[in-house]
TIMARMAR-373983 format. One record per residue (C-alpha): y, x, z; residue in three letters. Coordinates in steps of 0.02 Angstrom, whole numbers, padded with zeros to 5 digits, always signed. Last residue first. Example, Ala and Ser with C-alpha at 12.3 -4.5 7.8 and 13.67 -1.06 7.14 Angstrom:
2
-00053+00684+00357ser-00225+00615+00390ala
END
This chain:
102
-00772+04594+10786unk-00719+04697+10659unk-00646+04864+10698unk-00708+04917+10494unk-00566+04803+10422unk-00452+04871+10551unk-00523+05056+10503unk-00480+05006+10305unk-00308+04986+10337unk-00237+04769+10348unk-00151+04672+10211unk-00091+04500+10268unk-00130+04326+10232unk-00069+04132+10152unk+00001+04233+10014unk+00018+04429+10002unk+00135+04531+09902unk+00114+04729+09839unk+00217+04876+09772unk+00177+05042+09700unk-00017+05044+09775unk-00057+05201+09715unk-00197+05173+09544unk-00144+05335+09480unk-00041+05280+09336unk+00059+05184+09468unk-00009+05015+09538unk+00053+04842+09556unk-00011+04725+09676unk-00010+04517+09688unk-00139+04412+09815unk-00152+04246+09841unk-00255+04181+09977unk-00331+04045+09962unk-00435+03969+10110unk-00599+03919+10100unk-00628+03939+10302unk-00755+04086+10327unk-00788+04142+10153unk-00616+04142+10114unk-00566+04111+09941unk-00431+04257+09847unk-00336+04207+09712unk-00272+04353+09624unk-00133+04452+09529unk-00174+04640+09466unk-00064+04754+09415unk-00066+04934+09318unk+00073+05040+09265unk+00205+05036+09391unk+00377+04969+09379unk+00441+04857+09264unk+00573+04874+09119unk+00449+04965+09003unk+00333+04826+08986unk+00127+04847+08948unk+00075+04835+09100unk-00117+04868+09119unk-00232+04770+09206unk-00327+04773+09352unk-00514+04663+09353unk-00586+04737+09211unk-00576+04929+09180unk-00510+04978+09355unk-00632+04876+09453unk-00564+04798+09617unk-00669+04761+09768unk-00579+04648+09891unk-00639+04689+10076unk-00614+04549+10183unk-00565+04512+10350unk-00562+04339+10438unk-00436+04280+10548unk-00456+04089+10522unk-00305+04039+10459unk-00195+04201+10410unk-00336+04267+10315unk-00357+04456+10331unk-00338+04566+10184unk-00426+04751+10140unk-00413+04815+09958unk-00529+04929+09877unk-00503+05013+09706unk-00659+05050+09592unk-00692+05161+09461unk-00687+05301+09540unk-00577+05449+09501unk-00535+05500+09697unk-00731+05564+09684unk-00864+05491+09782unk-00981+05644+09870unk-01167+05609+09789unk-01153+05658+09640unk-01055+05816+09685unk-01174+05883+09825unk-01299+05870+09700unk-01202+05987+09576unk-01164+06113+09704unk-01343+06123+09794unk-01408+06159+09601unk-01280+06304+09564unk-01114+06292+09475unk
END
């Protein structure tokens, strides 16, 4: 690989981060969040053979407009797909809603 080709790799962000993002919305005030998710210590691994998915994570979420929880359960493949996912006291939104914020 030549110099242009390595830079351009450090800076482009690979599908192997380290990081998943989630997007909710509170259902009392409207607010949207992004929920930053690292792979090595907030999502763990599931370690039962009768359940689907490999990772999951289950969270209480605060608002930072109205202090609302919002309670949020996911479970991933070995890839870190969303497999399956549940949301208290909000919804899930795409990351262009999040990004349409008013």
């Amino acid at each position: 690989m030549g110099l242009f080709e390595n830079i351009k790799n450090f800076f482009t962000p690979s599908s192997n981060s380290k990081i998943v993002k989630l997007y909710v919305q509170d259902k009392k005030c409207g607010n949207k969040m992004r929920v930053v998710l690292r792979k090595g210590y907030d999502i763990q691994r599931i370690y039962k053979d009768d359940v689907e998915g490999k990772y999951q994570i289950s969270k209480v979420l605060v608002c930072d407009k109205c202090y609302n929880n919002i309670v949020i359960d996911v479970k991933f493949d070995k890839n870190y797909n969303v497999l399956d996912r549940s949301i208290e006291n909000g919804k899930f939104i795409t990351e262009e809603e999040f990004q349409n914020r008013n």
